[in-house]
N, C-alpha and C positions, 0 to 999 in steps of 0.2 A: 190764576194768571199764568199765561206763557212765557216762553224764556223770550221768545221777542219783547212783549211787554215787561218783563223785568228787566230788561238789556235797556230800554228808554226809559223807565225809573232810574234806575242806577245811574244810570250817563246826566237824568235831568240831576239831581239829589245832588250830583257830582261836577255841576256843570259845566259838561263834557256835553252836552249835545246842541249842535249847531245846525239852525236851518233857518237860510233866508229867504228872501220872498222870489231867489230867482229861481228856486228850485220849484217854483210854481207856473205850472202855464199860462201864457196871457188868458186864457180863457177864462181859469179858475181865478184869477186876480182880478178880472175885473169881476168875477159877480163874487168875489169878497168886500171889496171894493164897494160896491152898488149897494149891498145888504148893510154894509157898515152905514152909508150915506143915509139908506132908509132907517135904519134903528136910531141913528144919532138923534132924526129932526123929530123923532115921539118925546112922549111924554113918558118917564121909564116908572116902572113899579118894583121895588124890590120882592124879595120871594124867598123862603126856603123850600127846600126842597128833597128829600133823602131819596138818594139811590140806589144802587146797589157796586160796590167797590170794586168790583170787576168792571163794571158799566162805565164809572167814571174813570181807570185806567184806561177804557178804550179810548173812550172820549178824550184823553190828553193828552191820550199816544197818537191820536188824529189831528188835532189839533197842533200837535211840535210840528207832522210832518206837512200841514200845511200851512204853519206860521205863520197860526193867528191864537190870541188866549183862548182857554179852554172856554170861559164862558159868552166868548162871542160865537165859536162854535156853537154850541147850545142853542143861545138865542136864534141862530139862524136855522137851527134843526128843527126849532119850533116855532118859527115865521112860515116856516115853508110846508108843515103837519097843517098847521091852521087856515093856512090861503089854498089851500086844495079846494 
């Protein structure tokens, strides 16, 4: 892990890191937005899943900075692998 990633650990853990939805362009809000509206109206499956803990720091260091939960992040990394 890098010090940037430890620096959003430490601030989440701490919560000390703040980031809201205006720090996101119209553009990315609305297809968060859009992807939320799509996952909500399924029929959902739950899952595990193991990954690798680097992998998932990045994932939630992505996630803070574009504020939304880590695992709607995901689902939408994997809406978007599988509709290609």
């Amino acid at each position: 892990m890098d010090e940037e990633e430890q620096a959003v650990i430490d601030a989440i853990e701490n919560d000390d890191y703040k980031v809201g939805l205006s720090a996101l362009s119209s553009e990315r809000l609305e297809v968060l937005r859009t992807t939320a509206r799509n996952t909500m109206n399924e029929e959902r499956t739950r899952i595990s899943l193991r990954v690798p803990r680097s992998d998932l720091s990045h994932l939630k260091a992505q996630a803070m900075r574009e504020g939304v939960p880590y695992q709607t992040l995901i689902n939408s990394i994997l809406h978007k692998a599988v509709m290609k």
